[in-house]
N, C-alpha and C positions, 0 to 999 in steps of 0.2 A: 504494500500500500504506500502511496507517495509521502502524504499527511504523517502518515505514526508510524510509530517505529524505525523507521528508515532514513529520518534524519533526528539529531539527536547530539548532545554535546554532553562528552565527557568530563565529570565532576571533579576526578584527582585534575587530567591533564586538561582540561579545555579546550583539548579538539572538537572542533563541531564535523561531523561524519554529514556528508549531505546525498541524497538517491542519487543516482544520475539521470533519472528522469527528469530532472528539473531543469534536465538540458534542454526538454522541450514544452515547456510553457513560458510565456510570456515571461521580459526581467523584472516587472514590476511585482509580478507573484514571487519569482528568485528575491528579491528582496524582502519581499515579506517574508521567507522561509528563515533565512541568513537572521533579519531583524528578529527575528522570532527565538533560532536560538542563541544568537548574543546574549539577546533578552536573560535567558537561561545563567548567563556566566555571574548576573545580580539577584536574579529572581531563581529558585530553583523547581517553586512551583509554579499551578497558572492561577495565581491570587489577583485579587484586584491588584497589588500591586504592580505584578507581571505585567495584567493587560495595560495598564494606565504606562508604564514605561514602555511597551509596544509601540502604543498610541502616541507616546511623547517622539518618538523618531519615525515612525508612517501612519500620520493621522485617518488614512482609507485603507486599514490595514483588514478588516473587515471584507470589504469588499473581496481582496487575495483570496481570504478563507472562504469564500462563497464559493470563487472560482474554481479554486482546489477542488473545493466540496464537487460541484459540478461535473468537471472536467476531470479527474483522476481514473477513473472508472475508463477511460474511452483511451486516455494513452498508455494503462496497463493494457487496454485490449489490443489497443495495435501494436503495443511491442511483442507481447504474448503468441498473435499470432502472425509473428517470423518477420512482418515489416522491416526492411533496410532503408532506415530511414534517411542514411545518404544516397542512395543509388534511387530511392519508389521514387516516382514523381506524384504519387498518388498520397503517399506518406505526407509528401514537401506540401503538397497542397493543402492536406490538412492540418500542418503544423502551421501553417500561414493563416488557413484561415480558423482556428482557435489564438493565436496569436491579435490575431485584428478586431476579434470578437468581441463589443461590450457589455457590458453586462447589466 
């Protein structure tokens, strides 16, 4: 799943581990993910205070999590089933057009 589990920041070392799926959504959602777990390196749960320091560095951080919410489901299924997403043109176009997509 794109959302949990799969991205995530380690607590000893503070490495944030990110899918690589998030290579194909939009940069605005990549930084929501990133903002999300910085977030993590202050906040280590998701407290009001978490979300309010979210919010204090991507005010439409909201929005990303909708998109996520939305769209995760549809770029597991096209990686799942075998899309080469440098070579499909069929792929590229779908990646362009949830890219352009507003929500």
């Amino acid at each position: 799943m794109l959302t949990r589990n799969s991205n995530f920041m380690l607590a000893k070392t503070k490495n944030i581990n990110l899918d690589f799926k998030l290579l194909f959504v939009p940069s605005w959602v990549m930084d929501y993910v990133i903002v999300h777990e910085l977030a993590h390196s202050k906040v280590s749960n998701h407290s009001n205070a978490f979300w309010q320091l979210v919010a204090s560095a991507m005010p439409k951080y909201k929005d990303a999590k909708k998109w996520l919410r939305k769209h995760e489901g549809i770029i597991s299924a096209q990686i799942c089933a075998g899309k080469n997403f440098l070579d499909d043109k069929a792929a590229a176009n779908f990646i362009k057009s949830i890219n352009n997509e507003n929500i």
